[in-house]
C-alpha positions as CSV (number, residue, x, y, z in Angstrom):
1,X,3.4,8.4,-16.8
2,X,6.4,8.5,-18.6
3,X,7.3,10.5,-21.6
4,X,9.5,12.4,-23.8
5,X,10.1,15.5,-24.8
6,X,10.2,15.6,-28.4
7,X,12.6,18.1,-29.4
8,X,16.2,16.7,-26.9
9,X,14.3,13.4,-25.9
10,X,14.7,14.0,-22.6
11,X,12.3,11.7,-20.0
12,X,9.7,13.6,-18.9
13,X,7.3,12.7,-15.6
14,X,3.4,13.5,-16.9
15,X,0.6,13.6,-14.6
16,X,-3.0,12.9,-15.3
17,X,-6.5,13.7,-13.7
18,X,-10.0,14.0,-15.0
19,X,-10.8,17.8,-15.9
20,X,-13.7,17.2,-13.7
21,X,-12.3,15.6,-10.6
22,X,-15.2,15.8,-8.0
23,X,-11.7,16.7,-5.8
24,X,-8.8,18.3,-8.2
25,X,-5.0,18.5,-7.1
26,X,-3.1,19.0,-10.5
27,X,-3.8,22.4,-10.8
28,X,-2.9,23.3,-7.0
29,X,0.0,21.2,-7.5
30,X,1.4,23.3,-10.4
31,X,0.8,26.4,-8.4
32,X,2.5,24.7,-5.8
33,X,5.7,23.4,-8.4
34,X,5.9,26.9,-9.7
35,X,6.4,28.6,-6.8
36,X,9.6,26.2,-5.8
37,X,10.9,24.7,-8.8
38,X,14.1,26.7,-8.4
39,X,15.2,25.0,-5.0
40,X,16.6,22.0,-4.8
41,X,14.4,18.9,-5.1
42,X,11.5,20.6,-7.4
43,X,11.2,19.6,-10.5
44,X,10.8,22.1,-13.5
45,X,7.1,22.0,-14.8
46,X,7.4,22.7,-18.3
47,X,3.4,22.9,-19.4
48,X,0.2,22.5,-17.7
49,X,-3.1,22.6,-19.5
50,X,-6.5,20.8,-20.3
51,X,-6.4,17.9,-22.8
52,X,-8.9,15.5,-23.9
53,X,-11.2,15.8,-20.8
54,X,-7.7,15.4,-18.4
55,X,-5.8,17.9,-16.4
56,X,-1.9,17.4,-17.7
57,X,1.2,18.3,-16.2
58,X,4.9,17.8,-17.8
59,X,7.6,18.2,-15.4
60,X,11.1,17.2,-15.1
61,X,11.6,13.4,-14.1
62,X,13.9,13.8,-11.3
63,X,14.4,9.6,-10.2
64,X,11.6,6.7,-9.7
65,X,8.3,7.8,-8.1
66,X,7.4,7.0,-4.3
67,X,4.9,4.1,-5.7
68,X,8.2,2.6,-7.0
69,X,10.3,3.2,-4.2
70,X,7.7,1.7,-2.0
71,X,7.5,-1.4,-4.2
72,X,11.3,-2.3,-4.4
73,X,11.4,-2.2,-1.0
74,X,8.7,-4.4,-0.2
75,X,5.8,-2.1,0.2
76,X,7.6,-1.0,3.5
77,X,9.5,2.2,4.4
78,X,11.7,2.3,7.2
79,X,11.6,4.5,10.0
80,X,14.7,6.1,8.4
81,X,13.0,6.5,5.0
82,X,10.5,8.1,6.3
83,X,12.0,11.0,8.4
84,X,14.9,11.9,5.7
């Protein structure tokens, strides 16, 4: 989702999964984020945390997502895409 960070109203990328996720990512993905969000190409998490029966992540928005890549481009990558 998209969002905004109430304070500078800066966009914001959030990230949503069921709490109870029979397979969870979000959690191992914020472990993951942590650990590299100081190299290039990371984004900054700036909360994680249980909300409303959902796992929640805020992180920097750092461009379009790969859904919306994929779909401007015809819901094909090139070969090019894909290795870069």
């Amino acid at each position: 989702y998209l969002g905004r960070e109430l304070g500078t109203q800066e966009q914001v990328a959030v990230k949503v999964e069921a709490a109870h996720s029979a397979h969870p990512q979000l959690g191992y993905e914020f472990k993951v984020c942590r650990l590299f969000e100081k190299n290039s190409g990371f984004p900054r998490v700036f909360w994680f945390g249980k909300e409303a029966g959902r796992s929640v992540m805020v992180m920097e928005l750092l461009g379009p997502s790969l859904e919306e890549l994929f779909v401007r481009s015809n819901r094909r990558f090139s070969l090019c895409t894909v290795l870069a």
